[in-house]
C-alpha positions in Angstrom: -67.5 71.3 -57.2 -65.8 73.4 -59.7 -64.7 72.0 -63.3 -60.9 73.1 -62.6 -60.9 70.9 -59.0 -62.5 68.0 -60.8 -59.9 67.8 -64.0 -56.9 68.1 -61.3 -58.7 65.0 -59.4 -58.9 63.2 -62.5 -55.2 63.8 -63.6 -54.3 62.8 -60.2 -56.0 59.3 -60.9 -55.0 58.8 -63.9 -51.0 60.2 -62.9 -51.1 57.0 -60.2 -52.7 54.6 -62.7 -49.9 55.3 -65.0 -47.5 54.1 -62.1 -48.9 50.5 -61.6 -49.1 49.7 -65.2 -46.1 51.0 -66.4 -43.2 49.5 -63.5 -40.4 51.2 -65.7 -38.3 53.8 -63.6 -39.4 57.2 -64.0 -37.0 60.3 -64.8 -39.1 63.1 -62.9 -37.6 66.8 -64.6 -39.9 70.0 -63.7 -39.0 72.5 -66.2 -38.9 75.9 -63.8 -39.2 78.8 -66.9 -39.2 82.4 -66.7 -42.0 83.6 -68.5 -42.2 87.3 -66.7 -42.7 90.5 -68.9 -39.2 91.0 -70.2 -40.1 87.7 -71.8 -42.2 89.0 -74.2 -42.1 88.8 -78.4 -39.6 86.7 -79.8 -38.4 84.7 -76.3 -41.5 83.2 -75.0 -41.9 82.2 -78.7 -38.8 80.3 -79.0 -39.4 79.2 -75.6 -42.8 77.8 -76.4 -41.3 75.9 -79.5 -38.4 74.7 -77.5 -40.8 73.1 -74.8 -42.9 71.7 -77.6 -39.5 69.9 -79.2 -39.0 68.4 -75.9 -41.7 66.8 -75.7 -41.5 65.7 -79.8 -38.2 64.2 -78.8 -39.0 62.7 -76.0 -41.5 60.8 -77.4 -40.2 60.3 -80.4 -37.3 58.1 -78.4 -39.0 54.5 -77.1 -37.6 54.1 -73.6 -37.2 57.9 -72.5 -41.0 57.8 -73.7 -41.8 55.0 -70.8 -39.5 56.7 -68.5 -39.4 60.7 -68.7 -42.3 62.4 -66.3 -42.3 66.1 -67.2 -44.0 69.5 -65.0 -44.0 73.0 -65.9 -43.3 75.9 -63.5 -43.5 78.6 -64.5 -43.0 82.4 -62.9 -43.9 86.0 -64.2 -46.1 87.8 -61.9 -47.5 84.9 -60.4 -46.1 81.4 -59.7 -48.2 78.7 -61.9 -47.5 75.1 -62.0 -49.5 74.2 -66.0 -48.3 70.8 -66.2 -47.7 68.2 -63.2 -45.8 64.9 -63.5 -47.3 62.5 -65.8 -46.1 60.3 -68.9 -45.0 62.6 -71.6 -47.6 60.7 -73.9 -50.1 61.7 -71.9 -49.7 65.2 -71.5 -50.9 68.2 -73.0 -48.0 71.2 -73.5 -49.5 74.6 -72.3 -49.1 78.1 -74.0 -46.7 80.0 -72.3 -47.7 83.7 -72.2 -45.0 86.3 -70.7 -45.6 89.8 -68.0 -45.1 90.7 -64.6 -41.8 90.3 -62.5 -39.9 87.5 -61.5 -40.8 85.6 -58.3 -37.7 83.1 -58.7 -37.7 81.8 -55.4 -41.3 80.5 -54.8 -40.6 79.0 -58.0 -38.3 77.1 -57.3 -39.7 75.8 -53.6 -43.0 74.9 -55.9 -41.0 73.2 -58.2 -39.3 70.9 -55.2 -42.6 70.4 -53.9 -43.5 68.5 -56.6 -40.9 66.9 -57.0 -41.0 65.8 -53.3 -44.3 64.7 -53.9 -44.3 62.8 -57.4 -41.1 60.8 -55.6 -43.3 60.1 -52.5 -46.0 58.8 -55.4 -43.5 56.6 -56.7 -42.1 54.6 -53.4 -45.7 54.4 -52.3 -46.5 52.3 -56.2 -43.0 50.3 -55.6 -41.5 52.5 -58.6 -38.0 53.1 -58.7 -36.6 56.5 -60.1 -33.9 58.5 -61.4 -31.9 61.2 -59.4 -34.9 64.3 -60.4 -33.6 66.7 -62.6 -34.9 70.7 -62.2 -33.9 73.0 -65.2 -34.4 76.5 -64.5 -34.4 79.2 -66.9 -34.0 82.9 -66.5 -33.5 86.0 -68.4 -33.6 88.4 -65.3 -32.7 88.2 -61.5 -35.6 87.2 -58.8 -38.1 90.2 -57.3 -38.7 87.8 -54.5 -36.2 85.8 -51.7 -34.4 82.8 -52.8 -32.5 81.8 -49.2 -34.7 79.2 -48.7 -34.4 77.7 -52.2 -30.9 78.2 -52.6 -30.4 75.9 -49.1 -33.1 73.6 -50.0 -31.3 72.7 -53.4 -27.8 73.0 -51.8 -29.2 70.6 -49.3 -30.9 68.1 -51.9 -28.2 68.5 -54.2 -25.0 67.4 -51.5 -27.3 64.3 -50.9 -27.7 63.4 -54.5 -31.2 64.0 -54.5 -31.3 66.5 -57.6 -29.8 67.5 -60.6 -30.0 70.9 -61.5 -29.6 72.8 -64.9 -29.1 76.5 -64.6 -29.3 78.7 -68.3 -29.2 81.8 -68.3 -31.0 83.5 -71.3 -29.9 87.1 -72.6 -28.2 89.4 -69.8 -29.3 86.8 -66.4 -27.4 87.2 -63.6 -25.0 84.0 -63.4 -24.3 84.4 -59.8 -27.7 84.0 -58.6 -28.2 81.2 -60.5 -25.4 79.8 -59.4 -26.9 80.4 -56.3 -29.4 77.6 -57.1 -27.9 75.3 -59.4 -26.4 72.9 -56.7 -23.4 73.1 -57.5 -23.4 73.1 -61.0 -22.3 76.2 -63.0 -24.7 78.0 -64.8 -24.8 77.9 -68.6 -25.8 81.1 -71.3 -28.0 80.2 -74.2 -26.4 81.6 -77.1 -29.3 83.9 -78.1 -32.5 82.1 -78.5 -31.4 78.6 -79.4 -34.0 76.9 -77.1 -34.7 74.4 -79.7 -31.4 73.7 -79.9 -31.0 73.8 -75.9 -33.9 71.0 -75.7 -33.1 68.7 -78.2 -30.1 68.1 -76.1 -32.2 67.8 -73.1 -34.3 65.1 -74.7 -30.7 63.2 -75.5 -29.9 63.5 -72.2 -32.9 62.3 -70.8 -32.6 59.3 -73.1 -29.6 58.5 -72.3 -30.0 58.4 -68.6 -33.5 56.5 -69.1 -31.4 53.3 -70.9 -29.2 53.1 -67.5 -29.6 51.8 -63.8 -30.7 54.4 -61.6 -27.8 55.1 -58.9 -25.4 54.7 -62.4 -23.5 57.8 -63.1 -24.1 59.1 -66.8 -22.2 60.8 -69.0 -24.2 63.6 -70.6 -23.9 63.8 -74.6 -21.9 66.2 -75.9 -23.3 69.1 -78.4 -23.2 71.9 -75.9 -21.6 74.2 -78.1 -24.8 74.2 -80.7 -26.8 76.1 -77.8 -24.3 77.5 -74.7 -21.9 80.7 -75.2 -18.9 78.2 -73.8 
């Protein structure tokens, strides 16, 4: 048995330990990131350190700590899924490395798959949870079909199953996003503020984890430090 296949059983283990001692409701967000060639230099650098503030400020923040579960998708060339669903303190952040095209669309169906399957993980440990959140970021258009994941999320999202945050990074084409962002409108990072585009994330996600899942939640404000509004 392979080193690779025994570490994922392990994190598997440990993922549903984490559920029974910890009865707090989780906030499930996979983070779906373009990492594909046009990537390369100075964005997959400011994305790496934008993922890593995340995480700071996540766990720098007491109840989003106990609440937030975080996965990585990411897609350039090949689809990869680096970090599954466990508690932020528990996780290691990959390195992101950029190349090869943009296979959008199996991205996203990964992404739902795991989300499908961490929430299936948490009715079977009598856990509640948040409405999941997916935040997809692109700097290109998809090489691949997205039909399926454009219903799926469409689907998902009219049944208040997901929350979806489209960005658009450089020159991305908004209507395809908008094409998976379930409704909501996609957003265009001023430049390469992802620092700035996560820290608000990470205020977001505490301010939903210090509320009654079902509740609605207004999201801070402090887009304009990160969005061209």
């Amino acid at each position: 048995m392979n080193t690779s296949y025994n570490n994922a059983i392990d994190d598997f283990i440990l993922a549903q330990e984490e559920l029974f001692e910890n009865p707090d409701p989780r906030l499930p967000v996979c983070l779906v990131l373009d990492v594909s060639g046009s990537m390369i230099g100075a964005p997959i650098a400011e994305l790496q350190r934008g993922v890593e503030t995340f995480f700071e400020s996540v766990l720098a923040d007491e109840v989003a700590r106990g609440s937030a579960e975080v996965a990585i998708v990411t897609f350039g060339g090949e689809v990869a899924a680096p970090l599954d669903f466990r508690a932020v303190e528990n996780q290691n952040i990959p390195v992101l490395e950029a190349g090869g095209m943009t296979p959008m669309g199996q991205a996203v169906e990964t992404a739902l798959g795991m989300l499908e399957a961490r929430k299936s993980e948490y009715r079977n440990a009598g856990v509640d949870y948040y409405q999941p959140w997916m935040v997809l970021m692109t700097d290109g258009i998809p090489t691949d079909d997205i039909s399926d994941a454009s219903r799926r999320i469409s689907e998902l999202a009219e049944s208040r199953k997901i929350t979806v945050f489209p960005i658009a990074i450089g020159d991305a084409d908004t209507e395809v996003l908008e094409r998976l962002g379930g409704g909501r409108k996609p957003l265009r990072l001023q430049g390469l503020r992802f620092a700035e585009f996560f820290t608000w994330l990470s205020r977001s996600v505490a301010k939903v984890s210090q509320s009654i899942p079902g509740e609605q939640v207004q999201l801070p404000e402090g887009l304009e430090s990160w969005a061209a509004l």
